[in-house]
C-alpha positions as YAML, in Angstrom:
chain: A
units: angstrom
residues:
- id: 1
  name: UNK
  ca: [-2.31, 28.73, 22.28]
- id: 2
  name: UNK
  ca: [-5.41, 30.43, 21.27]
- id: 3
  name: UNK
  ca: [-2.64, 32.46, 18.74]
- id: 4
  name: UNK
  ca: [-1.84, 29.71, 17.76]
- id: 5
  name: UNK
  ca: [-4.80, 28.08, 15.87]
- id: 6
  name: UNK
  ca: [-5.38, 31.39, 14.88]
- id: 7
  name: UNK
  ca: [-3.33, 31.17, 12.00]
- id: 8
  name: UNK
  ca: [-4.55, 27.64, 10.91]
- id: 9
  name: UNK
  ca: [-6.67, 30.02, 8.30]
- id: 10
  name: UNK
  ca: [-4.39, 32.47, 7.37]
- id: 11
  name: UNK
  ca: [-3.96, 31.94, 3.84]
- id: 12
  name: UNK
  ca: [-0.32, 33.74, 3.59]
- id: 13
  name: UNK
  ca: [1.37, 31.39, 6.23]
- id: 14
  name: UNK
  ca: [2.02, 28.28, 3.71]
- id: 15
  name: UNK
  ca: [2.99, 30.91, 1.72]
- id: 16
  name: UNK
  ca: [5.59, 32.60, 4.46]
- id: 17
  name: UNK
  ca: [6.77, 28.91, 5.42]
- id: 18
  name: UNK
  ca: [7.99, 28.33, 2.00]
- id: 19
  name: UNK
  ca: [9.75, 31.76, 1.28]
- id: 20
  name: UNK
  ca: [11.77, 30.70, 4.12]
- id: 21
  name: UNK
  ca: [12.64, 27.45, 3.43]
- id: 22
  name: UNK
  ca: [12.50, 27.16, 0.14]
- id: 23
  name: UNK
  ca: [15.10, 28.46, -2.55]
- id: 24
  name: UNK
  ca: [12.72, 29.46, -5.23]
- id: 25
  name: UNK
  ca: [8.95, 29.13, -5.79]
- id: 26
  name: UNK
  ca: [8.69, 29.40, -9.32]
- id: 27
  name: UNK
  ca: [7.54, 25.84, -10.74]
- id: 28
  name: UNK
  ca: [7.46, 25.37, -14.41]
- id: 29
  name: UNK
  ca: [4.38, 23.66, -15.74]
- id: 30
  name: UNK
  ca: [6.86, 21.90, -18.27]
- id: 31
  name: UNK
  ca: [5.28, 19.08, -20.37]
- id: 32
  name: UNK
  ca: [7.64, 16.97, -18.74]
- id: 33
  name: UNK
  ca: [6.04, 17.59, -15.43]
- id: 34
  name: UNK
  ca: [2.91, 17.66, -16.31]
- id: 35
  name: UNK
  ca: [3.38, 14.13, -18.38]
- id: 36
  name: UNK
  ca: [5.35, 12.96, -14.60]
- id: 37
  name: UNK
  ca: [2.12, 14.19, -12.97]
- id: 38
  name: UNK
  ca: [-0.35, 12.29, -15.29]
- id: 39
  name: UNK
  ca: [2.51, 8.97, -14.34]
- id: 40
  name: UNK
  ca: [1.77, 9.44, -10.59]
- id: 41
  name: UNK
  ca: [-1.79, 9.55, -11.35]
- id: 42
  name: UNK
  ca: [-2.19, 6.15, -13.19]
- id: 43
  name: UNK
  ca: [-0.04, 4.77, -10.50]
- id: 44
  name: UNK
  ca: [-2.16, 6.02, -7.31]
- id: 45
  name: UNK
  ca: [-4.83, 5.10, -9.27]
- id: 46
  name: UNK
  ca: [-3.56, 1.69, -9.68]
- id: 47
  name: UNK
  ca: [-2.63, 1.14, -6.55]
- id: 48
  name: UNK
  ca: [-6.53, 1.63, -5.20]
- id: 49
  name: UNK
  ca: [-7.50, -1.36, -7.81]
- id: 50
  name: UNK
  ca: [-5.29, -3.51, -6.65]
- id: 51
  name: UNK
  ca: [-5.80, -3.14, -2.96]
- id: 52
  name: UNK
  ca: [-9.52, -3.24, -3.54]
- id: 53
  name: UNK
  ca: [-9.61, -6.14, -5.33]
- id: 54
  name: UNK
  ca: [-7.31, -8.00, -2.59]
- id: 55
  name: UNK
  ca: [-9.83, -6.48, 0.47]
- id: 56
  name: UNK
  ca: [-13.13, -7.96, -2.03]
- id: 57
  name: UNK
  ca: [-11.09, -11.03, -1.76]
- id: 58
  name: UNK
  ca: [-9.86, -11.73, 2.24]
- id: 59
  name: UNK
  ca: [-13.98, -10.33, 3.13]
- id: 60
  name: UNK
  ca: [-15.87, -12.94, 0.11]
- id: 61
  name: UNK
  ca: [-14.04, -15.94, 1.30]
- id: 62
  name: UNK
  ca: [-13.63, -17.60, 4.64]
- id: 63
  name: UNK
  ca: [-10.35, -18.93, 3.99]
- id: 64
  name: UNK
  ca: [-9.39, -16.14, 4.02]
- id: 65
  name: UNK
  ca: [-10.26, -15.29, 7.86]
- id: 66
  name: UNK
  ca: [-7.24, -16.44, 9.78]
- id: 67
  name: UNK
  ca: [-5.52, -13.50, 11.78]
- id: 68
  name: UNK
  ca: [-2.92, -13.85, 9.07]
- id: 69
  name: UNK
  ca: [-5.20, -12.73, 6.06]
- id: 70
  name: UNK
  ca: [-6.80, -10.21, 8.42]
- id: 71
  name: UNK
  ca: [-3.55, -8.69, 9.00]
- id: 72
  name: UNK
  ca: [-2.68, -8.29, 5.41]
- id: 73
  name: UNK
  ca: [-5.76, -7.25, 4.82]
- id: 74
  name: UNK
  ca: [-4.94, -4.66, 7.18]
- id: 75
  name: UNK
  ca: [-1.89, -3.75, 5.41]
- id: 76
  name: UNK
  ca: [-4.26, -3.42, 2.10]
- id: 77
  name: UNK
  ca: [-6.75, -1.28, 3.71]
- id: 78
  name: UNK
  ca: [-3.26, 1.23, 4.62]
- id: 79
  name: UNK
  ca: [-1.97, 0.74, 1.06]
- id: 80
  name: UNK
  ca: [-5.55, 1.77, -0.85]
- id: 81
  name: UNK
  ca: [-5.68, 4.64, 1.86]
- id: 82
  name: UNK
  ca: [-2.14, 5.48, 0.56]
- id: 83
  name: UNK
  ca: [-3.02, 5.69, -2.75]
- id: 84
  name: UNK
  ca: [-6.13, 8.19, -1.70]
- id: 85
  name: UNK
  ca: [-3.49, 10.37, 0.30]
- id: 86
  name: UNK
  ca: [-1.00, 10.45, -3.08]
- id: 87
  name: UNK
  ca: [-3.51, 11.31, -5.55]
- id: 88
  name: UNK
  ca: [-5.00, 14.21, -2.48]
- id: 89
  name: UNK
  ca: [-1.12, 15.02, -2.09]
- id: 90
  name: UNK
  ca: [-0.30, 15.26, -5.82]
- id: 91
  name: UNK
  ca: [-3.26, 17.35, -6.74]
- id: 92
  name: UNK
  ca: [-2.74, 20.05, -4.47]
- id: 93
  name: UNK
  ca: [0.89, 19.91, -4.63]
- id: 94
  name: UNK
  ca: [2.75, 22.71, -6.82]
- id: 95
  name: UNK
  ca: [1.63, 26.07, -7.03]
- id: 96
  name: UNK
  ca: [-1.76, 24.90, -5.72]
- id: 97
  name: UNK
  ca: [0.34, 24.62, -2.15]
- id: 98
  name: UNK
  ca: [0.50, 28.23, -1.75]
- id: 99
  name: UNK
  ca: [-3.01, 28.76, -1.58]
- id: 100
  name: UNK
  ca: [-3.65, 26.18, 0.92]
- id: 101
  name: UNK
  ca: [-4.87, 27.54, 4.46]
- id: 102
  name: UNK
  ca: [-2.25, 25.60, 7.55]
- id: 103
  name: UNK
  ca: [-5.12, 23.51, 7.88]
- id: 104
  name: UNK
  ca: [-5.67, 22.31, 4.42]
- id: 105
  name: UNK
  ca: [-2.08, 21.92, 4.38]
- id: 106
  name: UNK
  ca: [-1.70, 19.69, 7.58]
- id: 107
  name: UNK
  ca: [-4.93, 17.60, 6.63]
- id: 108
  name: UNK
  ca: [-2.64, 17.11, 2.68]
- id: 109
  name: UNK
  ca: [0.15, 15.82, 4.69]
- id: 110
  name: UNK
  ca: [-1.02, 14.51, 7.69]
- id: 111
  name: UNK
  ca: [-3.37, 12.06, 5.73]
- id: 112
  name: UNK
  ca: [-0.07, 10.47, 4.73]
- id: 113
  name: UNK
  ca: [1.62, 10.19, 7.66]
- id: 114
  name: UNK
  ca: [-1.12, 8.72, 8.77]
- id: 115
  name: UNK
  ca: [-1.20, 5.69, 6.46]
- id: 116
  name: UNK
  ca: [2.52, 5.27, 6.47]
- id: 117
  name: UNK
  ca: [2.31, 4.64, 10.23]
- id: 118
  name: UNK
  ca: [-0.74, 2.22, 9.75]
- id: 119
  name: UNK
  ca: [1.82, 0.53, 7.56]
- id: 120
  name: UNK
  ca: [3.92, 0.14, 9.83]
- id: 121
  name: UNK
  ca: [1.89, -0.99, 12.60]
- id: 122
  name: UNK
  ca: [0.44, -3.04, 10.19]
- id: 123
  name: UNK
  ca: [3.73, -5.06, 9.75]
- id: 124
  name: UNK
  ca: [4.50, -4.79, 13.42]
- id: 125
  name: UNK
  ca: [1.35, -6.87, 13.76]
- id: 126
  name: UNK
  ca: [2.06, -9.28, 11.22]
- id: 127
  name: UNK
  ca: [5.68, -9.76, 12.63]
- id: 128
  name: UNK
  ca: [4.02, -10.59, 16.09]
- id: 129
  name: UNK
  ca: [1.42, -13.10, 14.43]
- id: 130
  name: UNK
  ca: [4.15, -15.34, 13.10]
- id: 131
  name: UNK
  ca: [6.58, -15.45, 15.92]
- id: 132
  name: UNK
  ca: [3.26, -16.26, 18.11]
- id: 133
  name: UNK
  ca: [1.93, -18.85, 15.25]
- id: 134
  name: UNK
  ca: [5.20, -20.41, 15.24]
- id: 135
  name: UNK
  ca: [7.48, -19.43, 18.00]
- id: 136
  name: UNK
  ca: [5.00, -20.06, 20.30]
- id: 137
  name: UNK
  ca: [3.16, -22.51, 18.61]
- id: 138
  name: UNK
  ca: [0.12, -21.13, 19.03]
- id: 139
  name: UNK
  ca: [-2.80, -20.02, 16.84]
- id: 140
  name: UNK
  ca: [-5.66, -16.89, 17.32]
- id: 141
  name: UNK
  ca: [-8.88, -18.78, 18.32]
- id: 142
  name: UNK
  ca: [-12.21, -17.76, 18.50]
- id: 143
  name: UNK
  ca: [-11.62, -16.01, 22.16]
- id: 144
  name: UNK
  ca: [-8.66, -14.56, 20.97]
- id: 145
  name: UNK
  ca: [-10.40, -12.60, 17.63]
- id: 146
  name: UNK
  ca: [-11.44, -10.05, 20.08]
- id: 147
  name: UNK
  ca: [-7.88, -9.38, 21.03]
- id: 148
  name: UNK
  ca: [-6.80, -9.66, 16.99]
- id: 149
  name: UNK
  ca: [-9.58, -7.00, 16.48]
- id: 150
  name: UNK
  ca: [-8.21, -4.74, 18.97]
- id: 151
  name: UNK
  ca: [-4.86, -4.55, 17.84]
- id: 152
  name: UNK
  ca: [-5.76, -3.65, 14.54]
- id: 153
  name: UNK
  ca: [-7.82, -1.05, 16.53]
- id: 154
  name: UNK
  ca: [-5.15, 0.28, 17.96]
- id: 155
  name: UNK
  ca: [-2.67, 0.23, 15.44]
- id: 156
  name: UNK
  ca: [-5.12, 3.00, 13.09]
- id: 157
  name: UNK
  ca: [-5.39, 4.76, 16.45]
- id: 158
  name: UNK
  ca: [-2.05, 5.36, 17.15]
- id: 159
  name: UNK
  ca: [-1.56, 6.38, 13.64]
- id: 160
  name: UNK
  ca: [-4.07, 8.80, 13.97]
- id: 161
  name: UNK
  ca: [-2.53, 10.23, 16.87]
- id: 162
  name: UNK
  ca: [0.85, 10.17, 15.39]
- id: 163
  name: UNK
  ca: [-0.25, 11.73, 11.93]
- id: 164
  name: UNK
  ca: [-2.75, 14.71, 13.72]
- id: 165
  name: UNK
  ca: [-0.05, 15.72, 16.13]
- id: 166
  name: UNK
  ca: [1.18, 18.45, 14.38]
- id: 167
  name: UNK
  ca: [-2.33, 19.61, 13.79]
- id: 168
  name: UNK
  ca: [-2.66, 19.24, 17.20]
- id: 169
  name: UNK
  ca: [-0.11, 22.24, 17.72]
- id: 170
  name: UNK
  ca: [3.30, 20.27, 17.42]
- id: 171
  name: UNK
  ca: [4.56, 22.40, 14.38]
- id: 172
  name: UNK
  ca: [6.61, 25.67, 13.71]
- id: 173
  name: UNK
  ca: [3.64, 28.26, 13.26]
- id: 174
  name: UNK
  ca: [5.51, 30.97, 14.55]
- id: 175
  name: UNK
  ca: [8.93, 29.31, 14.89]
- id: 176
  name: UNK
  ca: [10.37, 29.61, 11.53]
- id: 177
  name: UNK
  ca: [14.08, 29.10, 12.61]
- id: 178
  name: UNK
  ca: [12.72, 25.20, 13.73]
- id: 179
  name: UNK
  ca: [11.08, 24.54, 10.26]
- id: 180
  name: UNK
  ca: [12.04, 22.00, 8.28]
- id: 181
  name: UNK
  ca: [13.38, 22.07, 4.66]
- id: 182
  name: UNK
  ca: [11.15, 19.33, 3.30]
- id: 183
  name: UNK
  ca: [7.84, 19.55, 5.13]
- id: 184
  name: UNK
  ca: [7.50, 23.44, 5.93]
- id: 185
  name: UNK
  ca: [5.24, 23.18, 8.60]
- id: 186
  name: UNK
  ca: [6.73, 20.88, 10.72]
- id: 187
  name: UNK
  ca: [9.12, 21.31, 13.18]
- id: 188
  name: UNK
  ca: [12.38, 19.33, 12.64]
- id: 189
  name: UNK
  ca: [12.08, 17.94, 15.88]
- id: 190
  name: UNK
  ca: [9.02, 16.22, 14.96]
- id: 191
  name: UNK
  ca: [10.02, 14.75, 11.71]
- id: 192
  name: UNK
  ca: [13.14, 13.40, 13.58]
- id: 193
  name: UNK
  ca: [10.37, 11.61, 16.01]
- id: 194
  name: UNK
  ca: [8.62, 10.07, 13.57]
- id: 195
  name: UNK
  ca: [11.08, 8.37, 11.64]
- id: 196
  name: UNK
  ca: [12.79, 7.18, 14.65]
- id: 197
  name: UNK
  ca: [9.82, 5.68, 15.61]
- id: 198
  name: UNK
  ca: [9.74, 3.84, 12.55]
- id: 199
  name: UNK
  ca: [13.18, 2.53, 12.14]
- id: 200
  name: UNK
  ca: [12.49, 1.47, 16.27]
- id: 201
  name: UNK
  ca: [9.94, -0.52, 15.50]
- id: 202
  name: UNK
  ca: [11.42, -1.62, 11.70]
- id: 203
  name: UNK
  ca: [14.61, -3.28, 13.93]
- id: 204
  name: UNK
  ca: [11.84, -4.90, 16.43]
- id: 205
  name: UNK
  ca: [10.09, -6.20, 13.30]
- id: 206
  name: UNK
  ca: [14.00, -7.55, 11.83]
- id: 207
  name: UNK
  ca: [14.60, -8.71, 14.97]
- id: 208
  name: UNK
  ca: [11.24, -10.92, 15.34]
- id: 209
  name: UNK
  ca: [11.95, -12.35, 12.15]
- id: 210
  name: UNK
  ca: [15.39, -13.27, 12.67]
- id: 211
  name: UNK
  ca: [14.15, -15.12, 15.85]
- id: 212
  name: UNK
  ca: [11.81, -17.14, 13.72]
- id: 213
  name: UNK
  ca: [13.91, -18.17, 11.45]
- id: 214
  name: UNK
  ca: [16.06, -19.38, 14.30]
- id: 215
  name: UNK
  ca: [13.07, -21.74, 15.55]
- id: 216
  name: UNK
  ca: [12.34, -22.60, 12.04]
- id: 217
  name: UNK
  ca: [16.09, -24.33, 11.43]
- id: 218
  name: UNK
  ca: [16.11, -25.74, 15.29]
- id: 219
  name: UNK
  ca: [14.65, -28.90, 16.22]
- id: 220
  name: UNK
  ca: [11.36, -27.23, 16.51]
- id: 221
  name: UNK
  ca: [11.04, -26.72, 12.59]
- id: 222
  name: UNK
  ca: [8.65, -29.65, 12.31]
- id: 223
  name: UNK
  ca: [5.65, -27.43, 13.86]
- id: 224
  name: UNK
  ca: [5.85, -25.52, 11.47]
- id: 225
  name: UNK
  ca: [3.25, -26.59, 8.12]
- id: 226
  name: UNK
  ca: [4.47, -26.03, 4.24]
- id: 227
  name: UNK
  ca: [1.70, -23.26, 4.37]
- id: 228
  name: UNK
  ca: [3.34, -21.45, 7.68]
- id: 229
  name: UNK
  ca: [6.80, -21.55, 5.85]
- id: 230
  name: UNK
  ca: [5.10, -20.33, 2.90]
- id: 231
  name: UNK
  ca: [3.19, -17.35, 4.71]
- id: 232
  name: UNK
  ca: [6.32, -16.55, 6.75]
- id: 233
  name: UNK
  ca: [8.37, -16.04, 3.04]
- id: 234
  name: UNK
  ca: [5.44, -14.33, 2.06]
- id: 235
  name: UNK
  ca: [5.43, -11.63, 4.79]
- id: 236
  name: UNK
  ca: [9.59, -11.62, 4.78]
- id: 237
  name: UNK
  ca: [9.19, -10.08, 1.51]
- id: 238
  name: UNK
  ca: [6.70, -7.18, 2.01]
- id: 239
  name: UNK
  ca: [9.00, -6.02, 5.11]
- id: 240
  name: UNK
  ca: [12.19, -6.17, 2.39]
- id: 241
  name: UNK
  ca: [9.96, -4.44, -0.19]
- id: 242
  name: UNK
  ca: [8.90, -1.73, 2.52]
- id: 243
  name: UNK
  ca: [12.28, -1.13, 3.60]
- id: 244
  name: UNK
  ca: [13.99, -0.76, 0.15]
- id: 245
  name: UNK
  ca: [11.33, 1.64, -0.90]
- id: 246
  name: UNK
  ca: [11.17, 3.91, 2.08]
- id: 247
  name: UNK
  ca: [14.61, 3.85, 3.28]
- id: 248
  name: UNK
  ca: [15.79, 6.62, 0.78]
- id: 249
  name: UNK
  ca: [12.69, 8.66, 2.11]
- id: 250
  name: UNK
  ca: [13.64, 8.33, 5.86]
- id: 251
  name: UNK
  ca: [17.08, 9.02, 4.64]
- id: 252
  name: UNK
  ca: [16.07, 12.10, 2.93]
- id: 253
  name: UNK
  ca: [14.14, 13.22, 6.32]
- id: 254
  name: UNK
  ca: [17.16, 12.41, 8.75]
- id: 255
  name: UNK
  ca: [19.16, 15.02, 6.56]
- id: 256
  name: UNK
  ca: [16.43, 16.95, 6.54]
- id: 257
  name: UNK
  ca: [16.97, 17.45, 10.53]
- id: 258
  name: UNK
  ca: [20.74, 17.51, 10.23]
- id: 259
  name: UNK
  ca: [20.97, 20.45, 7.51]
- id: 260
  name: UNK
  ca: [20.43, 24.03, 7.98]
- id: 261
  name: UNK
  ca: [17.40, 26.07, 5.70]
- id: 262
  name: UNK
  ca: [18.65, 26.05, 2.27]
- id: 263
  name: UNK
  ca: [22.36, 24.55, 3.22]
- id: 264
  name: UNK
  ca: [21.44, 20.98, 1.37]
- id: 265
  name: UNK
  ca: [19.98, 21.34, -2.01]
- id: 266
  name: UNK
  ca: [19.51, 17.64, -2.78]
- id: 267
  name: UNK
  ca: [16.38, 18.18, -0.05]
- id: 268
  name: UNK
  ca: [14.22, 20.25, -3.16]
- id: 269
  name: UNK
  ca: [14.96, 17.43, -4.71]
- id: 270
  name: UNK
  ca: [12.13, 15.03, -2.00]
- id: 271
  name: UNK
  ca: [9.71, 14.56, -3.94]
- id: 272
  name: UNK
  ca: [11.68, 12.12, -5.66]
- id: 273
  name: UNK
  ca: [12.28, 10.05, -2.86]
- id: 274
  name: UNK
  ca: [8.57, 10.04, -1.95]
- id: 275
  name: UNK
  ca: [7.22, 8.97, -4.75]
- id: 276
  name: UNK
  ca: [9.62, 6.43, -5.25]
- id: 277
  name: UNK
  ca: [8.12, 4.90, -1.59]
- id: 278
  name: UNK
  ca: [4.93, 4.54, -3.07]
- id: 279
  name: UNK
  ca: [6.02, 1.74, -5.04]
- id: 280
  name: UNK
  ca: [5.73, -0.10, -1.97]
- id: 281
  name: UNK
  ca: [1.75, 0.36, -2.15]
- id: 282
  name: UNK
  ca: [1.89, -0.76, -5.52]
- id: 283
  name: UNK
  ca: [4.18, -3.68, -4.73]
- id: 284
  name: UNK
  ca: [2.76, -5.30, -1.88]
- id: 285
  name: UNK
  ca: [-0.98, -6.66, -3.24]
- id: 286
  name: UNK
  ca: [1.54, -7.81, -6.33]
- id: 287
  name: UNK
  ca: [3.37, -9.98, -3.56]
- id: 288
  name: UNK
  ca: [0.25, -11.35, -1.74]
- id: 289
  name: UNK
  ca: [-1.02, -12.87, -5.26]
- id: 290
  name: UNK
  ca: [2.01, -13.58, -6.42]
- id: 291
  name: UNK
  ca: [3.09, -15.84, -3.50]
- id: 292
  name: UNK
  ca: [-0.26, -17.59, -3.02]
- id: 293
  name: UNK
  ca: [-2.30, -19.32, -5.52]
- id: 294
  name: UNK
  ca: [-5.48, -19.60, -3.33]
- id: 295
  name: UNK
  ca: [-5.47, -15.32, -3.03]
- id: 296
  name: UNK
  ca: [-4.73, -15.11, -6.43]
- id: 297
  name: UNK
  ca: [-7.83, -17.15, -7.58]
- id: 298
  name: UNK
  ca: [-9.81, -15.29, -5.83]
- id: 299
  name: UNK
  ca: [-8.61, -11.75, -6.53]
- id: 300
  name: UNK
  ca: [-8.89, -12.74, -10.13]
- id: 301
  name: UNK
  ca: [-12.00, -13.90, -9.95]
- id: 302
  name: UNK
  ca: [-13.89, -10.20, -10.28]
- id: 303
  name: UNK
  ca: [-12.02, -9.69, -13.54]
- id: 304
  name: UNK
  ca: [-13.04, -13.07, -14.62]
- id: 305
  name: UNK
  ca: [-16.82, -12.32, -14.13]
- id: 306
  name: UNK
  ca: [-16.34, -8.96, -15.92]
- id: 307
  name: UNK
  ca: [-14.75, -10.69, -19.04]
- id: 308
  name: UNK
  ca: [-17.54, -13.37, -18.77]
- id: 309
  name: UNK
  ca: [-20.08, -10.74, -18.91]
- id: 310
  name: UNK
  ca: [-18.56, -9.06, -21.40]
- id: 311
  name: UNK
  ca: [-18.88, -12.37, -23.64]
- id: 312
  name: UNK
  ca: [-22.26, -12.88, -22.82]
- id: 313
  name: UNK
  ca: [-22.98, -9.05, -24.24]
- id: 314
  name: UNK
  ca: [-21.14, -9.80, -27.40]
- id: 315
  name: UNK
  ca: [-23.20, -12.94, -27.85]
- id: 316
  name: UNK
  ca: [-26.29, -10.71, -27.59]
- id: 317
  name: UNK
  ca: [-25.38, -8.35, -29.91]
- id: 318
  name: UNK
  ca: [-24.62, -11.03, -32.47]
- id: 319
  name: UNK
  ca: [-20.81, -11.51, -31.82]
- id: 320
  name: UNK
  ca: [-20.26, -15.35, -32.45]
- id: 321
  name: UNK
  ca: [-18.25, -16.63, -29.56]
- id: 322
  name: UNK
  ca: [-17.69, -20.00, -30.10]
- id: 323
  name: UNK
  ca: [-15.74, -23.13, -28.47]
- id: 324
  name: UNK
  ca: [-14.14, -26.31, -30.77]
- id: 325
  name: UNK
  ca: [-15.60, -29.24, -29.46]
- id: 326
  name: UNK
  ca: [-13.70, -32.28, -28.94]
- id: 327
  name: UNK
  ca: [-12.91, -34.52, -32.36]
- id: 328
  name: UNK
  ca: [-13.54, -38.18, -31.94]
- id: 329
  name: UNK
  ca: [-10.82, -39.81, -32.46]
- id: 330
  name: UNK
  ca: [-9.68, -42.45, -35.30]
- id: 331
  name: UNK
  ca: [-10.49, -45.72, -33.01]
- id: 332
  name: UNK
  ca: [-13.87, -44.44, -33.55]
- id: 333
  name: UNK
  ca: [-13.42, -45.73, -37.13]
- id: 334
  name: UNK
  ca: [-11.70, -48.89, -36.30]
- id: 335
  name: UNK
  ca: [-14.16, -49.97, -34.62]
- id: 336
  name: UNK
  ca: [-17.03, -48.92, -37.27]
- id: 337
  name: UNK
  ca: [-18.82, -46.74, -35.17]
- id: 338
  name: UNK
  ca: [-20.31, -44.46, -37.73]
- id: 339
  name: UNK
  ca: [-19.26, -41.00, -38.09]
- id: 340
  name: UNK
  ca: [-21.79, -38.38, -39.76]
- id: 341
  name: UNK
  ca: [-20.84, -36.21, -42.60]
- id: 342
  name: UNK
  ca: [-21.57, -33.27, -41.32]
- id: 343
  name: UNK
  ca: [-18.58, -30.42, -41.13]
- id: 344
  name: UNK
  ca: [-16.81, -29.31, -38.27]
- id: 345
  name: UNK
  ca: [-19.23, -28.61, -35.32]
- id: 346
  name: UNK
  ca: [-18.96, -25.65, -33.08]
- id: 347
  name: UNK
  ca: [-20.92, -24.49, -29.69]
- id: 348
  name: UNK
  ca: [-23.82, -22.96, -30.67]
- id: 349
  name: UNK
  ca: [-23.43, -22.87, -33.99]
- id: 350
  name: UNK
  ca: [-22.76, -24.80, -37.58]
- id: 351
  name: UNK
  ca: [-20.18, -24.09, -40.24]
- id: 352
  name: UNK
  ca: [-21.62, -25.33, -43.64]
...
């Protein structure tokens, strides 16, 4: 074992992994690349704003602080740690990967494994929320926020422990022949774990829903409110969203396992795949304000203040910034009220 972690700073075993794996290591800074790397950039980058702005939002306002909202909330704290992970993962990707240590290399990858499973916990717990809001018919009170907290707890936990396991010593240091073609450092054996984990708990998640819809066109549909119904859409459509953007990455990673080293070509061709899946990140924060007005306000309301302030800088700095007000109207006339012959009035200012 002690061997083991040895290598984690020998700076020629990324280096090794890939010669073995890998088909070629030449990668041509092309401007096309380069322009594709600048893409992913603006996106990642993106996708922080938009998951900060929807965190500001569920913590400012106590509407907001129903085990629902926490739960997405949850899901937005995994997405802006996402977007983190892809701008770490895209910087130090290309030739910069053959200079990373093991260790640089499994904290680059592991971070996103890490926030991909907090996704997925994440919608585990939402799935479990509205089958007990409305299958149940119950709701999280105040004696019950302890329990919400924990499983939120738990859920980054796991994830932790699921993303650090092959820094842990679950990889193919040593073991070439059990590398896979994708990631590696990783065993094949552990990238086939992972993503059956997922699609496990995915099918739980499909088959929770389907169950609630079932209550929701039985008898029983009157407990549920216009705003449950709306929520349970709502949430419906982030675990559709998730699975149509990661399903051609778990795809990728289940041939991945099946094919021998360098037997499948389209497998150099991952990266695609991957970033592909982080339109989900992007996606989801445009789904919470897009299916609720309330969130929306309030996300919204940080850019308002920012154009308000704005205005009020242009007004010191001489910029007029003016409002029509209101014209009486002709009845005025009729009924001899006089009108003064002044011209047109404007806020804060007179046009002569």
């Amino acid at each position: 074992m002690g061997s083991l972690y040895s290598e984690y700073l020998n700076p020629d075993k990324v280096l090794e992994h890939y010669n073995y794996t890998k088909e070629t290591l030449d990668v041509p800074q092309t401007l096309s690349r380069q322009v594709a790397l600048v893409l992913i950039i603006i996106l990642c980058c993106a996708i922080v704003v938009e998951n900060v702005l929807v965190l500001v939002a569920v913590a400012r306002n106590s509407k907001f602080h129903s085990a629902m909202y926490l739960f997405l909330g949850n899901l937005a704290a995994s997405d802006l740690l996402a977007g983190v992970a892809f701008i770490a993962n895209t910087l130090l990707s290309g030739s910069v990967t053959l200079h990373l240590t093991p260790v640089q290399w499994f904290a680059r990858e592991g971070s996103a494994f890490i926030t991909l499973s907090a996704s997925v916990f994440s919608l585990l717990a939402i799935a479990i929320e509205r089958h007990v809001a409305i299958a149940k018919v119950k709701v999280y009170g105040s004696d019950k926020s302890c329990r919400m907290l924990l499983l939120i707890g738990a859920s980054w936990l796991i994830s932790l422990v699921l993303g650090g396991l092959p820094i842990l010593g679950w990889n193919c240091l040593g073991h070439l022949e059990s590398c896979s073609t994708v990631l590696p450092l990783y065993t094949k054996d552990y990238v086939l774990c992972v993503v059956t984990i997922f699609s496990v708990i995915l099918s739980a998640i499909v088959v929770l829903y389907v169950r609630i819809y079932c209550v929701v066109r039985s008898s029983q549909a009157e407990v549920a409110g216009t705003q449950t119904l709306a929520l349970l859409k709502t949430v419906t459509i982030v675990l559709g969203v998730f699975i149509v953007c990661w399903l051609p990455a778990f795809s990728i990673l289940l041939l991945d396992y099946a094919c021998p080293v360098r037997a499948c070509p389209i497998l150099y061709k991952a990266h695609y795949f991957f970033a592909f899946a982080t339109l989900n990140s992007l996606l989801n924060p445009v789904i919470y304000t897009w299916r609720s007005r309330d969130l929306r306000q309030e996300v919204l309301r940080p850019l308002q203040c920012c154009q308000k302030v704005a205005g009020g800088q242009g007004r010191r700095d001489g910029t007029p910034h003016h409002r029509l007000l209101p014209l009486r109207s002709s009845s005025s006339l009729e009924r001899g009220t006089h009108m003064p012959s002044s011209p047109t009035i404007l806020e804060g200012n007179t046009v002569v």
